[in-house]
Each structure stands twice: as C-alpha cells, then as structure tokens.
CHARMM internal coordinates of N, CA and C (Angstrom, degrees):
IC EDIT
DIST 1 N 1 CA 1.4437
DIST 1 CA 1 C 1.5260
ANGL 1 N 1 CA 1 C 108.76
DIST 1 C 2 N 1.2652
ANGL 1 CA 1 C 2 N 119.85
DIHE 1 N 1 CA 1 C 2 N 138.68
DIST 2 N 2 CA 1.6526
ANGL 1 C 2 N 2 CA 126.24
DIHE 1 CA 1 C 2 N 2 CA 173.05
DIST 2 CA 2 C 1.1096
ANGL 2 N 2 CA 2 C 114.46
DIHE 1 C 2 N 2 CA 2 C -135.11
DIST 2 C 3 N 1.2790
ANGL 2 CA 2 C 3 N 127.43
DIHE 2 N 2 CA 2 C 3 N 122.61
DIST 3 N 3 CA 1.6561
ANGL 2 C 3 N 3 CA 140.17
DIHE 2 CA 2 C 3 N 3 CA 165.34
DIST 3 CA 3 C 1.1432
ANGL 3 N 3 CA 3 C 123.63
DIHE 2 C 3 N 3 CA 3 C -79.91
DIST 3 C 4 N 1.0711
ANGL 3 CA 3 C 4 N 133.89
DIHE 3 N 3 CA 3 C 4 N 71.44
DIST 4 N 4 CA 1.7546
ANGL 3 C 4 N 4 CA 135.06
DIHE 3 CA 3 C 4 N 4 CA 169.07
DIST 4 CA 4 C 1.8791
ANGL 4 N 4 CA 4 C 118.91
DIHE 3 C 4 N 4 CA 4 C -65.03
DIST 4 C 5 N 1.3534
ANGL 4 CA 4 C 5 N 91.18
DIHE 4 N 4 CA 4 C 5 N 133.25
DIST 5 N 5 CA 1.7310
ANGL 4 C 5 N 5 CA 86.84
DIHE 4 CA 4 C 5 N 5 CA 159.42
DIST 5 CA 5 C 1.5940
ANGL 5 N 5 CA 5 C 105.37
DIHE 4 C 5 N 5 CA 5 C -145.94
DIST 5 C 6 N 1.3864
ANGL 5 CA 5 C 6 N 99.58
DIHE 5 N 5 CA 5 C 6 N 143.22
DIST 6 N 6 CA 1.6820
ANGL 5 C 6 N 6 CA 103.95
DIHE 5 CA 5 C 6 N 6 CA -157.09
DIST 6 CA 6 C 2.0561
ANGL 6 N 6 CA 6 C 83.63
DIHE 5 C 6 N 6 CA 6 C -115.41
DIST 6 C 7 N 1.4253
ANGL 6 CA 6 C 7 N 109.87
DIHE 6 N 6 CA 6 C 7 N 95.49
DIST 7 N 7 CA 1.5593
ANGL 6 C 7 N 7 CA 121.04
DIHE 6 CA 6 C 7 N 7 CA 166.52
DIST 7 CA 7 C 1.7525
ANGL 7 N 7 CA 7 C 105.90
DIHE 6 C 7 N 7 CA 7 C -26.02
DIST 7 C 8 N 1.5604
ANGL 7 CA 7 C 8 N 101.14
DIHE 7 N 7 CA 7 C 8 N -53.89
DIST 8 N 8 CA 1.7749
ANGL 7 C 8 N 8 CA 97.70
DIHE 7 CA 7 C 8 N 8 CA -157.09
DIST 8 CA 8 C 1.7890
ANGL 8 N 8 CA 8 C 102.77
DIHE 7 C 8 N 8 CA 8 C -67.77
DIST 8 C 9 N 1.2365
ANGL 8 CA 8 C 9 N 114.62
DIHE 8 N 8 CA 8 C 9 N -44.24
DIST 9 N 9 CA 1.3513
ANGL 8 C 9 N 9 CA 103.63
DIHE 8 CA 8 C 9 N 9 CA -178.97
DIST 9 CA 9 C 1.2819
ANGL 9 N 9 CA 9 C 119.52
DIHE 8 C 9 N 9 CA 9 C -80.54
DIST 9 C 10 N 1.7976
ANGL 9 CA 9 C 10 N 118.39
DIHE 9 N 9 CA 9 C 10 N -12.78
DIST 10 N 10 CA 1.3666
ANGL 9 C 10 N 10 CA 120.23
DIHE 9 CA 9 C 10 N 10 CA -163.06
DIST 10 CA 10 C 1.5400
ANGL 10 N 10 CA 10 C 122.94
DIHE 9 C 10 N 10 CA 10 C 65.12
DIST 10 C 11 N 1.3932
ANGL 10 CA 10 C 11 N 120.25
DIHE 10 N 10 CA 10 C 11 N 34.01
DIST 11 N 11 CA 1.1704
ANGL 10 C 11 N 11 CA 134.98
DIHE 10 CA 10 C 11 N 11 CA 179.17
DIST 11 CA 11 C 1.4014
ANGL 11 N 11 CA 11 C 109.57
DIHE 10 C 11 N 11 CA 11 C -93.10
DIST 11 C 12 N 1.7249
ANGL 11 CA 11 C 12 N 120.65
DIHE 11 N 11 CA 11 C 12 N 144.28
DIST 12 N 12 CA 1.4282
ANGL 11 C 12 N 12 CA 111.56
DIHE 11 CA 11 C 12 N 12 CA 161.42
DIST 12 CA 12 C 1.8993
ANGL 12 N 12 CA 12 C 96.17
DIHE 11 C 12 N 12 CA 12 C -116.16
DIST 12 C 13 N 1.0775
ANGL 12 CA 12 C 13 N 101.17
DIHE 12 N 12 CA 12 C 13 N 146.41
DIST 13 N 13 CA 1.5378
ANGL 12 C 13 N 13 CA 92.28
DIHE 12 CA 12 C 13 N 13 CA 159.26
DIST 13 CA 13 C 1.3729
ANGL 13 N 13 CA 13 C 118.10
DIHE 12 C 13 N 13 CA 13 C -147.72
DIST 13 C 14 N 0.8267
ANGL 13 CA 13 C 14 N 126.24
DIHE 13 N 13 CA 13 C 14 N 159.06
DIST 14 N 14 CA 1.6658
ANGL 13 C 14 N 14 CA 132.05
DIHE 13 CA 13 C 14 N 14 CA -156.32
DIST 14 CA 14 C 1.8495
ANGL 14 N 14 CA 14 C 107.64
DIHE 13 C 14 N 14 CA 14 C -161.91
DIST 14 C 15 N 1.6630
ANGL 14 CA 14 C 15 N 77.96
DIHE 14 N 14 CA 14 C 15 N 112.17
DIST 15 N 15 CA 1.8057
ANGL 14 C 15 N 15 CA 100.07
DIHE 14 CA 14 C 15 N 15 CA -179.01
DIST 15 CA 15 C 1.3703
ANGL 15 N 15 CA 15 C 104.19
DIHE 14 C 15 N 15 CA 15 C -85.25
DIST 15 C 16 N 1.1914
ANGL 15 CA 15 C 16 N 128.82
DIHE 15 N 15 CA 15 C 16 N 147.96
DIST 16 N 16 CA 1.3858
ANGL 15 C 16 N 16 CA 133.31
DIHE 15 CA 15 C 16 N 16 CA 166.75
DIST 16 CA 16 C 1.5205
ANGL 16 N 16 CA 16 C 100.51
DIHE 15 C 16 N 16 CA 16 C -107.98
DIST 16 C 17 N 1.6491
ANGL 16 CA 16 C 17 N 139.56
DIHE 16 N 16 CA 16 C 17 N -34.16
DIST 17 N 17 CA 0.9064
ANGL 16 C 17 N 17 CA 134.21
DIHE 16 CA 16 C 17 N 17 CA -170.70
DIST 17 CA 17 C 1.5313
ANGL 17 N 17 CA 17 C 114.58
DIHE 16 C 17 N 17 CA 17 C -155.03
DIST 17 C 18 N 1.3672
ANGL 17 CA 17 C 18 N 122.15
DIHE 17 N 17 CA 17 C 18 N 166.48
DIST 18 N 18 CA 1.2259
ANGL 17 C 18 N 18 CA 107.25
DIHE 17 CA 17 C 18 N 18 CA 163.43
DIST 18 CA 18 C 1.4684
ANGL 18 N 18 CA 18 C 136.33
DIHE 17 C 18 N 18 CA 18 C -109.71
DIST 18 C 19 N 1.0529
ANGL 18 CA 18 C 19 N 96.80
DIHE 18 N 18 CA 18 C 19 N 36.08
DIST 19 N 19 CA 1.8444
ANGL 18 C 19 N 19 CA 117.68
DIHE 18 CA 18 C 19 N 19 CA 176.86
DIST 19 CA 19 C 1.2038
ANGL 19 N 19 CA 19 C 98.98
DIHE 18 C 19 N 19 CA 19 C -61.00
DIST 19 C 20 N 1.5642
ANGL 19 CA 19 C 20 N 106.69
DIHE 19 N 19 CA 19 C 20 N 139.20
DIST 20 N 20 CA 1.7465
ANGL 19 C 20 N 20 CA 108.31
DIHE 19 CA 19 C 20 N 20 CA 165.33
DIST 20 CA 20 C 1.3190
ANGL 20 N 20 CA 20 C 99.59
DIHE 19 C 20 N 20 CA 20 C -59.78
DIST 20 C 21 N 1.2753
ANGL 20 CA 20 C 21 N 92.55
DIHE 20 N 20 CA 20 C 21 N 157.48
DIST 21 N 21 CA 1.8667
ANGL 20 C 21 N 21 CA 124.66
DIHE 20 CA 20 C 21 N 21 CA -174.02
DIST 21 CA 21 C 1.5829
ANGL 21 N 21 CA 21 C 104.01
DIHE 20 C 21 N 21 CA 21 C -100.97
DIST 21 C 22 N 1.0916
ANGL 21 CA 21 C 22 N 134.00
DIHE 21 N 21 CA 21 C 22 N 106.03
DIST 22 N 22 CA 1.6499
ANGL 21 C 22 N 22 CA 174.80
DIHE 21 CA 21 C 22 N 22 CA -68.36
DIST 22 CA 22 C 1.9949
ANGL 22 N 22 CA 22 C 95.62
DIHE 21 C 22 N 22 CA 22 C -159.37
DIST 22 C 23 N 1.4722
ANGL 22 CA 22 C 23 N 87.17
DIHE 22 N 22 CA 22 C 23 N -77.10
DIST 23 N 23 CA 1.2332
ANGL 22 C 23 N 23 CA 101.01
DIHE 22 CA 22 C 23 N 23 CA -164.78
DIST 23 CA 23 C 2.0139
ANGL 23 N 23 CA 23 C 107.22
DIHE 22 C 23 N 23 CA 23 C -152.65
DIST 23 C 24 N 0.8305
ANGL 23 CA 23 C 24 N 99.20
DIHE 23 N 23 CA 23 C 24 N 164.71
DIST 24 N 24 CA 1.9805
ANGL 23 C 24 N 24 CA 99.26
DIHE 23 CA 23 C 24 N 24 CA -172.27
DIST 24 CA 24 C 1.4102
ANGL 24 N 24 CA 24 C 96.78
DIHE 23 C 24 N 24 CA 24 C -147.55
DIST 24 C 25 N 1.2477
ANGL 24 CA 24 C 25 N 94.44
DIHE 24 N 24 CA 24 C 25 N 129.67
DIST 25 N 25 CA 1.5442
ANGL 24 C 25 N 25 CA 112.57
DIHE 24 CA 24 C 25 N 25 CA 172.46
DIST 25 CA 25 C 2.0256
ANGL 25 N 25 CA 25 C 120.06
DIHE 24 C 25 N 25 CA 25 C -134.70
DIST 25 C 26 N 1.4587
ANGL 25 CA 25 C 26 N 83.24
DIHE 25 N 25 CA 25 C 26 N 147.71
DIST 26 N 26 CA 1.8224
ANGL 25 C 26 N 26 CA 93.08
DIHE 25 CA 25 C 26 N 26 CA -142.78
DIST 26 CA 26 C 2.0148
ANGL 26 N 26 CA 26 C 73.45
DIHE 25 C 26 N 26 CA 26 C -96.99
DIST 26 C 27 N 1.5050
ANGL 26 CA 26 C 27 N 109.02
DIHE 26 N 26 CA 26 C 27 N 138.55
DIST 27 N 27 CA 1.1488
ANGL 26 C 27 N 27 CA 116.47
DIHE 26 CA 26 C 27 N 27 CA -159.52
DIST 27 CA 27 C 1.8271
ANGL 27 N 27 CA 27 C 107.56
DIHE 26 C 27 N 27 CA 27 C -114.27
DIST 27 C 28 N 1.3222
ANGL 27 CA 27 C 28 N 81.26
DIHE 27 N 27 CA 27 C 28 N -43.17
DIST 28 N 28 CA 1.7789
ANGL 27 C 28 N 28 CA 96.98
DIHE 27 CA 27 C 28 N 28 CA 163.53
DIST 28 CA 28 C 1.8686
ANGL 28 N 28 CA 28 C 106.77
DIHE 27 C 28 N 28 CA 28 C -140.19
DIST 28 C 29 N 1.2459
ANGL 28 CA 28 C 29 N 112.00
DIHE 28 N 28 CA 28 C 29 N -178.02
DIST 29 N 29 CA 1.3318
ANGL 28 C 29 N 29 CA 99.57
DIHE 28 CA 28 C 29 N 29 CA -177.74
DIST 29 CA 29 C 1.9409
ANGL 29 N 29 CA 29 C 108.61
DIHE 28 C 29 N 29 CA 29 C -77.25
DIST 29 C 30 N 1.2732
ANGL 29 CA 29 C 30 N 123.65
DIHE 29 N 29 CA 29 C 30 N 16.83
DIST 30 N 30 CA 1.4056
ANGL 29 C 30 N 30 CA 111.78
DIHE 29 CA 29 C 30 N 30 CA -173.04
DIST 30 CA 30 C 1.7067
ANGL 30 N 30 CA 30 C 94.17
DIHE 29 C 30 N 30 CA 30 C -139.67
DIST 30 C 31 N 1.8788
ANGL 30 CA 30 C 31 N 123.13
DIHE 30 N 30 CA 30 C 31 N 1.22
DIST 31 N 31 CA 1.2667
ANGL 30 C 31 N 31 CA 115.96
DIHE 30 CA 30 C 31 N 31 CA 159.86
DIST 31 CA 31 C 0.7061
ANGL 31 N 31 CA 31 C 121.41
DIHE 30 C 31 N 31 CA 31 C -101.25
DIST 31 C 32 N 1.5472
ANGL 31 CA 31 C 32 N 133.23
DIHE 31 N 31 CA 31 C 32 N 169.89
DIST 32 N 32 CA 1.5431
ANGL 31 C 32 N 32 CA 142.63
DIHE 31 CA 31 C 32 N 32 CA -174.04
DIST 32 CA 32 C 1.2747
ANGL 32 N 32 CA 32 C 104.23
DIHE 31 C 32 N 32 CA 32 C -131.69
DIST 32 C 33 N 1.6329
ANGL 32 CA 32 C 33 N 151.67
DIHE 32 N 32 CA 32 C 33 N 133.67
DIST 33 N 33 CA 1.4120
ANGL 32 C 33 N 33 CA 137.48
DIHE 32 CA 32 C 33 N 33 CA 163.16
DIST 33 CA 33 C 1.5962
ANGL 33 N 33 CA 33 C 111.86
DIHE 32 C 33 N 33 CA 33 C -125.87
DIST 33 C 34 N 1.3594
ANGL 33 CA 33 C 34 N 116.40
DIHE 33 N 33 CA 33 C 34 N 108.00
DIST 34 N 34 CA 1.3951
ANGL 33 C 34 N 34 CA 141.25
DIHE 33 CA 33 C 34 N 34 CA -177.17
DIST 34 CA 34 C 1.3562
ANGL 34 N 34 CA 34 C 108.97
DIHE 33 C 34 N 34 CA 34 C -72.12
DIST 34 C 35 N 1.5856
ANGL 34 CA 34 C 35 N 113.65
DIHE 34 N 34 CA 34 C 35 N 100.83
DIST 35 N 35 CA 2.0807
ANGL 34 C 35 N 35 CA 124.22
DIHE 34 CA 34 C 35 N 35 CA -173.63
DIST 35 CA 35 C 1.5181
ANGL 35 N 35 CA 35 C 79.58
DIHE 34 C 35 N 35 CA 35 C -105.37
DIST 35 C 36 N 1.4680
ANGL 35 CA 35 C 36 N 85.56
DIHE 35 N 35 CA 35 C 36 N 150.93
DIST 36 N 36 CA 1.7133
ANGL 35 C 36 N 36 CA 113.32
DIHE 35 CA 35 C 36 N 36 CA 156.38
DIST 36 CA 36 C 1.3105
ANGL 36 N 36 CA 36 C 118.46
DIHE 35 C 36 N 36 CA 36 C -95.71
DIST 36 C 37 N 1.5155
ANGL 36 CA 36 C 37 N 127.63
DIHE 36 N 36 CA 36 C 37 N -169.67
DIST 37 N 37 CA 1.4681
ANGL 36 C 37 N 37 CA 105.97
DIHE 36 CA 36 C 37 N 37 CA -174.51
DIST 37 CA 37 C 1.3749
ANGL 37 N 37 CA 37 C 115.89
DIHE 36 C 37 N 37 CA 37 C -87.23
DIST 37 C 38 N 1.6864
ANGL 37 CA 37 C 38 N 116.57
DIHE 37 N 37 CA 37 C 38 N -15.63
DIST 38 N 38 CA 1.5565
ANGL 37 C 38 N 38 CA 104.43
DIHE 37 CA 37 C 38 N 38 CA 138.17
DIST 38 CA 38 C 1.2717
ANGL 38 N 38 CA 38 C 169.78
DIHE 37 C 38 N 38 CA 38 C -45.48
DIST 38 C 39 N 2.1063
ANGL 38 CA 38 C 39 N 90.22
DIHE 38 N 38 CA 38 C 39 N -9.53
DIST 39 N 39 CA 1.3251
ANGL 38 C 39 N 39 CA 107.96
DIHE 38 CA 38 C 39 N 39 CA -144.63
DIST 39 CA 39 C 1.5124
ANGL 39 N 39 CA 39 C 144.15
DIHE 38 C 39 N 39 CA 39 C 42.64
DIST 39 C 40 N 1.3581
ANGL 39 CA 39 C 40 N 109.84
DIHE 39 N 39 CA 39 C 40 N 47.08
DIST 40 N 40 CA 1.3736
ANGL 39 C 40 N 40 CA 140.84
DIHE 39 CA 39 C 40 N 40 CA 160.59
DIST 40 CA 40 C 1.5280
ANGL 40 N 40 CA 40 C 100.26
DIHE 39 C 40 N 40 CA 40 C -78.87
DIST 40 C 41 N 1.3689
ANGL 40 CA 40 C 41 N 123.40
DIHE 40 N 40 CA 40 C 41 N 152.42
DIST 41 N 41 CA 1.1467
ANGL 40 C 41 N 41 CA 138.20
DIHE 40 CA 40 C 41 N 41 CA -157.93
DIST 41 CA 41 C 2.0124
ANGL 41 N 41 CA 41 C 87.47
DIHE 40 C 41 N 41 CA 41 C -105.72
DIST 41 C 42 N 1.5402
ANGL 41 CA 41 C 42 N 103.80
DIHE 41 N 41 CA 41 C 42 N 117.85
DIST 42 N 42 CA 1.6133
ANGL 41 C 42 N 42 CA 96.23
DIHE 41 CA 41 C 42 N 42 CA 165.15
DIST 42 CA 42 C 1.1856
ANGL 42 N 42 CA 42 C 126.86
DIHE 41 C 42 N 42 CA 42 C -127.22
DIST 42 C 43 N 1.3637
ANGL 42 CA 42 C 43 N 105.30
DIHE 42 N 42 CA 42 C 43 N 11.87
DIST 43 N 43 CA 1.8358
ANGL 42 C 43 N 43 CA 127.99
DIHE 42 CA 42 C 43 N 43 CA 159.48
DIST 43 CA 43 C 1.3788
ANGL 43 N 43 CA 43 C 132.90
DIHE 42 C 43 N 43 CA 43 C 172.67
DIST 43 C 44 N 1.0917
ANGL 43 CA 43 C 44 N 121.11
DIHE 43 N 43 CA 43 C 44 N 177.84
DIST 44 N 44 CA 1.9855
ANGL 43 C 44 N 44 CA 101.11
DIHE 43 CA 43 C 44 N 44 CA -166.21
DIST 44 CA 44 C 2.1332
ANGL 44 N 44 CA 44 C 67.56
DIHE 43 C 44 N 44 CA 44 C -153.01
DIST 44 C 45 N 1.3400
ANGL 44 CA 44 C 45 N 84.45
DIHE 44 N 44 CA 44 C 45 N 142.48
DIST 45 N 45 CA 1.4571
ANGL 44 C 45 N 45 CA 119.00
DIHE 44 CA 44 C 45 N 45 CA 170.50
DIST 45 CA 45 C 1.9817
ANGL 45 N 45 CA 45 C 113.29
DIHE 44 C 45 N 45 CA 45 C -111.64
DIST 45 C 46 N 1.0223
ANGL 45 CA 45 C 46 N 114.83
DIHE 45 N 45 CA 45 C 46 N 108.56
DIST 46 N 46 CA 1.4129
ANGL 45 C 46 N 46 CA 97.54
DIHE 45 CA 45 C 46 N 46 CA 159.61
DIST 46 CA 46 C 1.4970
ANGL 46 N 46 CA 46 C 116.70
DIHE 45 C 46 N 46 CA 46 C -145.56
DIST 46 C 47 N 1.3903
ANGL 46 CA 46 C 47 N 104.71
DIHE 46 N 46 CA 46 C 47 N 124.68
DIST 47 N 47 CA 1.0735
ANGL 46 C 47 N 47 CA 137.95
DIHE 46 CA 46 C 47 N 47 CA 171.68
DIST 47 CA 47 C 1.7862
ANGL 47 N 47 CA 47 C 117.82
DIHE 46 C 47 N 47 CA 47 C -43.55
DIST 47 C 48 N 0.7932
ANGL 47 CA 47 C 48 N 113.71
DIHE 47 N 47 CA 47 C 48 N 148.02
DIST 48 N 48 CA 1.9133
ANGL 47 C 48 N 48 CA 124.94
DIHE 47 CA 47 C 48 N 48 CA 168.28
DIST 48 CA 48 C 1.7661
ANGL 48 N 48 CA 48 C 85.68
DIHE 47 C 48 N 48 CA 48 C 68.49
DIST 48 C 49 N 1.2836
ANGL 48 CA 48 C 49 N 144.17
DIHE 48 N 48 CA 48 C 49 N 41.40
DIST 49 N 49 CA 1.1990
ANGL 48 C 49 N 49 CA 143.58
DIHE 48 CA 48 C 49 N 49 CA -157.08
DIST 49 CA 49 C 1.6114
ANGL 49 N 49 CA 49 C 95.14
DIHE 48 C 49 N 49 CA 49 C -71.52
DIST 49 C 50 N 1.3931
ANGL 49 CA 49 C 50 N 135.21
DIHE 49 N 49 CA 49 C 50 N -55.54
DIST 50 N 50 CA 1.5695
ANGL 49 C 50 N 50 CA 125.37
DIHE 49 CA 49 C 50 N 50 CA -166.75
DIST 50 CA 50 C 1.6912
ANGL 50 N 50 CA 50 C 111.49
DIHE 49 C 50 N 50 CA 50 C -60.09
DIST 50 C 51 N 1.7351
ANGL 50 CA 50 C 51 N 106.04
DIHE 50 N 50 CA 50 C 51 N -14.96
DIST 51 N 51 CA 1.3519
ANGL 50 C 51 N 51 CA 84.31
DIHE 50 CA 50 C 51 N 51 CA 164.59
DIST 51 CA 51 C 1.1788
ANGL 51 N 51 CA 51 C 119.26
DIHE 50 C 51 N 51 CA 51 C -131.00
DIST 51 C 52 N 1.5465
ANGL 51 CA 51 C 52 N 107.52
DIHE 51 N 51 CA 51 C 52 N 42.13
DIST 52 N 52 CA 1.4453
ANGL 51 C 52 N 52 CA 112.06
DIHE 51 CA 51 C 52 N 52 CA 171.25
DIST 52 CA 52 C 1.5154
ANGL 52 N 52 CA 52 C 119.65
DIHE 51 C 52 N 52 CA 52 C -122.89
DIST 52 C 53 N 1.3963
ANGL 52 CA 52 C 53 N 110.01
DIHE 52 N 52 CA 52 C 53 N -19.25
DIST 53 N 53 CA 1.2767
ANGL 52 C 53 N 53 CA 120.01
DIHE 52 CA 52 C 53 N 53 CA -171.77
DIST 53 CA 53 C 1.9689
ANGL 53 N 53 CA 53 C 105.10
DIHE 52 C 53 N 53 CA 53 C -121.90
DIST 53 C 54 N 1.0364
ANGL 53 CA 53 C 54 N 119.44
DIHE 53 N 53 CA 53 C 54 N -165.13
DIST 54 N 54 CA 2.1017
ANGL 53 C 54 N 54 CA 134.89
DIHE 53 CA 53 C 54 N 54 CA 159.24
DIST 54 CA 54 C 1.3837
ANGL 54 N 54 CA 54 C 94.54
DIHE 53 C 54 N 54 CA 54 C -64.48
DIST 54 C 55 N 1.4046
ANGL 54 CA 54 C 55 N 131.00
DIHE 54 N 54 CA 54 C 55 N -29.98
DIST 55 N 55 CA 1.5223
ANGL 54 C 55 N 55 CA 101.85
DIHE 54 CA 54 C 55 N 55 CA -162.84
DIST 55 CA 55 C 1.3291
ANGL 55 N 55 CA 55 C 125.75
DIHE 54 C 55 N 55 CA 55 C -36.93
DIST 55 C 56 N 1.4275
ANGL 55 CA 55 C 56 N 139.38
DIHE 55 N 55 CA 55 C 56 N 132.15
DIST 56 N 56 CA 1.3992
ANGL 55 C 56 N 56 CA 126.18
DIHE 55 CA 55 C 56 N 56 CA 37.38
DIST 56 CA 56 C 2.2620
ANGL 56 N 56 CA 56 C 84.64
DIHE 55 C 56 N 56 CA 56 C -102.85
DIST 56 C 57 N 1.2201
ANGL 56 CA 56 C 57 N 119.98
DIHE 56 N 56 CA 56 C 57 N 1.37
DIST 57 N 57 CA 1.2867
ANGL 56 C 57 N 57 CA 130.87
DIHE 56 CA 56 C 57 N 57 CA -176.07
DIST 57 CA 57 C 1.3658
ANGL 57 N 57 CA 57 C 105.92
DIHE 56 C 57 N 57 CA 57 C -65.17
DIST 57 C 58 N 1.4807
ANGL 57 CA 57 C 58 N 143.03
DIHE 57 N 57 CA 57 C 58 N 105.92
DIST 58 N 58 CA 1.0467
ANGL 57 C 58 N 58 CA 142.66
DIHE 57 CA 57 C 58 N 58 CA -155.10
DIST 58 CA 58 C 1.4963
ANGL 58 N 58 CA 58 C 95.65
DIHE 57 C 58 N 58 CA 58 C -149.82
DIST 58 C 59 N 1.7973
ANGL 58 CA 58 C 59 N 117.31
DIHE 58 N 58 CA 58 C 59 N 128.52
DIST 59 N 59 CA 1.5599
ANGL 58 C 59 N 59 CA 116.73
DIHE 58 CA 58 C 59 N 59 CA 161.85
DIST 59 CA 59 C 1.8119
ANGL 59 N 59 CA 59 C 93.49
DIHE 58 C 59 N 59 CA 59 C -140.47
DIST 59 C 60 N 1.3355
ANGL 59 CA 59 C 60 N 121.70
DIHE 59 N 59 CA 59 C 60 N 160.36
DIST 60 N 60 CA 0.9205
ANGL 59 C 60 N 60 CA 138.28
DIHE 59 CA 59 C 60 N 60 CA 176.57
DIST 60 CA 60 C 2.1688
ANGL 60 N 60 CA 60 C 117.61
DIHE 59 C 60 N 60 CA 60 C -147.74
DIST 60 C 61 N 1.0933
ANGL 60 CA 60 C 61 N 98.44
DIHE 60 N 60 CA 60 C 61 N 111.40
DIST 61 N 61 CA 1.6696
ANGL 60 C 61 N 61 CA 116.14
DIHE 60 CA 60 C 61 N 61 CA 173.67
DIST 61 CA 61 C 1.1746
ANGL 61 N 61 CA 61 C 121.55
DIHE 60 C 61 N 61 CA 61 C -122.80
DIST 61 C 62 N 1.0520
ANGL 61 CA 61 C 62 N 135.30
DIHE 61 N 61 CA 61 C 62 N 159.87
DIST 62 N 62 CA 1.1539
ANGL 61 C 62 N 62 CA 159.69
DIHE 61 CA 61 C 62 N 62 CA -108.90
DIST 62 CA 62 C 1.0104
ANGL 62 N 62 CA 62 C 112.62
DIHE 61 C 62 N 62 CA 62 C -177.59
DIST 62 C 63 N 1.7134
ANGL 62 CA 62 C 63 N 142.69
DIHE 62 N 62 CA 62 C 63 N 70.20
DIST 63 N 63 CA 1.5929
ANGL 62 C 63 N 63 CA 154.20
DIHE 62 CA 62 C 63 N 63 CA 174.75
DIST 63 CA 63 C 1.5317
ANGL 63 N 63 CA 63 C 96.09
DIHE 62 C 63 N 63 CA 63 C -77.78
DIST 63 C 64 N 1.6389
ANGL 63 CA 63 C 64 N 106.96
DIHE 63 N 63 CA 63 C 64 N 135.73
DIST 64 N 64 CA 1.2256
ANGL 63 C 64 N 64 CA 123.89
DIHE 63 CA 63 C 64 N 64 CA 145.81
DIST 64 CA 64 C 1.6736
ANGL 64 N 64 CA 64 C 101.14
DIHE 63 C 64 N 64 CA 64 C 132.74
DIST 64 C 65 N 1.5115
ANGL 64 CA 64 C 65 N 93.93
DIHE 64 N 64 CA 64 C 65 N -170.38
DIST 65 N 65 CA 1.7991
ANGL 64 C 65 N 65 CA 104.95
DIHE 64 CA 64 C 65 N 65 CA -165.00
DIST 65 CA 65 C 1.8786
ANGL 65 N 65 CA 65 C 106.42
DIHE 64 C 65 N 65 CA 65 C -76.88
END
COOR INIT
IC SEED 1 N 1 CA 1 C
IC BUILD
C-alpha cells in the first residue's frame, strides 16, 4: 500500500495494489475509484484533499495478532 500527496495539485492518492487498473470510476466530482478487472479496488484519487480529508494530519496502526 502507498499514500501519496502531491502539495502542488492538492491531491491525495492511495494505492492499495499494483494491479493494472481495469476501469475508473469518478465517485463524486473530486473522487476517482481505481477497479481491476475483477473489480477489486486498486486506488482512490481525491482531489481538493487538505480540505477534504486530515491532510497534512496523518496516523497509521496496525490492529491484530
């Protein structure tokens, strides 16, 4: 998995995998959702990210055995 955020455009994007990307579907006018040819989810793009998401506020954990 990789979390990118690109400051100049204000983009976050976040890969879950690296499977070619199938097909993309626009979820609202500022999301993006990256299917494989299964339609497995292999990244979500969203745009205007500092005022849509925590950005630059970032934590990451890890639950379980």
């Amino acid at each position: 998995m990789k979390i990118k955020y690109f400051t100049d455009s204000d983009t976050l994007y976040i890969e879950f995998c690296r499977t070619p990307v199938a097909e993309s579907k626009d979820l609202d006018e500022d999301t993006l959702l990256d299917l494989d040819a299964q339609g497995n989810i292999c990244a979500i793009t969203v745009e205007h990210a500092s005022r849509r998401t925590g950005i630059p506020e970032f934590s990451y954990e890890q639950v379980g055995a």
